[in-house]
C-alpha positions in Angstrom: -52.5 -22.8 36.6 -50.8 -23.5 39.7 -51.8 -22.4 43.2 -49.3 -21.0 45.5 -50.0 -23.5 47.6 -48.9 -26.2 45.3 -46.1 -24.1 44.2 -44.6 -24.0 47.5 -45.4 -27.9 48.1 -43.6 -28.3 44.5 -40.7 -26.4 45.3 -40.4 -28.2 48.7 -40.4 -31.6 47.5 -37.6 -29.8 45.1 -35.4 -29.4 47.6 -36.2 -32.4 49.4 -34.9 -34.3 46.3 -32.0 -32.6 45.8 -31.1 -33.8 49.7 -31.6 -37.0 48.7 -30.2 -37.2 45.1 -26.6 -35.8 47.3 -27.1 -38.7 49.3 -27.7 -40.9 46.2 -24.9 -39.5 44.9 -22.7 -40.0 48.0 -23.2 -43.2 47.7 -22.7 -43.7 44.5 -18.9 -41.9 45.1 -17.7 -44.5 46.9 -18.2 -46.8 44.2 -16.6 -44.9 41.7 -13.8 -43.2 43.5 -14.2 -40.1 41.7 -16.0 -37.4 42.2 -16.3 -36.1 39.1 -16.9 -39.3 37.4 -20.5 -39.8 40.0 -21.3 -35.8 39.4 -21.3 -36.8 35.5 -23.2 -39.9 35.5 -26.2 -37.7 37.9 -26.0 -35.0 35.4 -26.6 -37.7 32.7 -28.9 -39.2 34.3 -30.6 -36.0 34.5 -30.0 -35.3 30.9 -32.0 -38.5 29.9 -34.7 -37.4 32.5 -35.2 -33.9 30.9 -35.1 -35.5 27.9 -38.1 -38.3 28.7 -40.0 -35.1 29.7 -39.5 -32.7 26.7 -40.5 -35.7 24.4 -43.6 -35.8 26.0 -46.7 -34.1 24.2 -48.0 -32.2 27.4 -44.6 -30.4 27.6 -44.0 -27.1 25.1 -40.9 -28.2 22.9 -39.3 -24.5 22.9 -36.6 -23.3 20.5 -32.7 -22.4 20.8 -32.0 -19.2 20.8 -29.3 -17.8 18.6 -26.2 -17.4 20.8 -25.8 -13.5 20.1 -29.4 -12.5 21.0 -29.1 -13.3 25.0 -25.9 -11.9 27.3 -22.8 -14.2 27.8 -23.7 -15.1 31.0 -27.2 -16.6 30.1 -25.8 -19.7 28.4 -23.7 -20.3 31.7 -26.1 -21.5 34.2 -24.6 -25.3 34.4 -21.7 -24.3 35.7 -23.3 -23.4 39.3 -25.2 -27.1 38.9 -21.5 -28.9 38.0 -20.0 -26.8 40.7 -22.5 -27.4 43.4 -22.7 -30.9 42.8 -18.6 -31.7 43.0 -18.8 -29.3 46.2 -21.6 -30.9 47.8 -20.6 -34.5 46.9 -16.7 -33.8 48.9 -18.9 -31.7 52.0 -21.3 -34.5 52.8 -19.1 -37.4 54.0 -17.1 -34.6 56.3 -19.7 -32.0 57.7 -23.1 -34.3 57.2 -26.3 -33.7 54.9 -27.9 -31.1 57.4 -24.7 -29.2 57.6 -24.3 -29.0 53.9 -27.7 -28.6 53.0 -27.9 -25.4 55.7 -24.5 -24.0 53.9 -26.1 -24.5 50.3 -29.5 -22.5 51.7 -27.4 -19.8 53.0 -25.7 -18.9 49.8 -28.6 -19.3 48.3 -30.6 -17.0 50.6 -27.9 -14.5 50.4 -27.2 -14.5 46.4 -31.0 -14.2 46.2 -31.5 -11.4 48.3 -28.8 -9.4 46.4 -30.1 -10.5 43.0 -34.2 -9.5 44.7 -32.6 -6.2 45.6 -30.9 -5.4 42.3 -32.7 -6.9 40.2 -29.1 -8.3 38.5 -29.6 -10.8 35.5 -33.1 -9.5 34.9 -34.5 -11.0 38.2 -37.5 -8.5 39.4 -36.8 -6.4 41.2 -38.1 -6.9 44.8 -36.8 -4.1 47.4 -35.4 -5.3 50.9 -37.7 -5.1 53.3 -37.0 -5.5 57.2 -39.1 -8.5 57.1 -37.0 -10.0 54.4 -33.6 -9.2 55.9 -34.4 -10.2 59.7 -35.5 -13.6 57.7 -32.8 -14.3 56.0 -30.6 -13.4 59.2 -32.7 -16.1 61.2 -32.0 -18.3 59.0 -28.3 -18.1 58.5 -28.3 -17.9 62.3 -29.7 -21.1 62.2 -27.6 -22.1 60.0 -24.4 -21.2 62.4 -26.2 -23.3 65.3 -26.3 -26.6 62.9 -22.5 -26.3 62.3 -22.5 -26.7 66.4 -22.4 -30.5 67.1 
């Protein structure tokens, strides 16, 4: 259905948004003096998005699983969203967007070359390759130069 192309532009504008919706956010902090208080009203507000969208007849409507036919950890997933979000929304007004933003990809480079390797939580498997670890190097090289004002 979708191209790799557009898959990449997708996910790219994916993380684009996320910048901004922490800098949304930010904003929205100051207002209400609590940081937990602005990361529930986004996940809300996200809530009632997600909803809008599975109402809609284009999108497949799914079913809930009963809770004993996946692993523990599978209904858990939220907790890296709430956790990320209260992080991200203290970081920003101290180290900056770009400095946040290259910690976030880091981790993120780093878990998911572990869980590519492993294949851990049913990701495929995908073995490291010199390519892949010299990439994600560069990049958390880079991301030790952004920390440098």
């Amino acid at each position: 259905m979708f191209t790799r192309f557009v898959l990449i532009l997708l996910v790219t504008l994916g993380g684009a948004g996320l910048t901004i919706q922490m800098a949304w956010n930010a904003r929205l902090r100051t207002s209400t003096g609590s940081t937990v208080l602005t990361t529930m009203i986004s996940v809300f507000v996200t809530l009632v998005s997600l909803t809008l969208l599975w109402i809609s007849p284009t999108t497949k409507h799914g079913s809930i699983p009963a809770f004993n036919s996946l692993p523990i950890w599978a209904w858990f997933g939220g907790v890296f969203a709430a956790y990320y979000l209260v992080a991200s929304l203290i970081a920003i007004p101290i180290l900056g967007a770009t400095a946040v933003f290259s910690l976030v990809i880091a981790g993120q480079m780093l878990a998911a070359l572990i869980l590519d390797s492993t294949g851990a939580f049913g990701v495929t498997q995908i073995s490291l390759s010199t390519f892949r670890v010299l990439g994600t190097v560069l990049l958390l090289i880079g991301v030790i130069l952004i920390q440098k004002h």
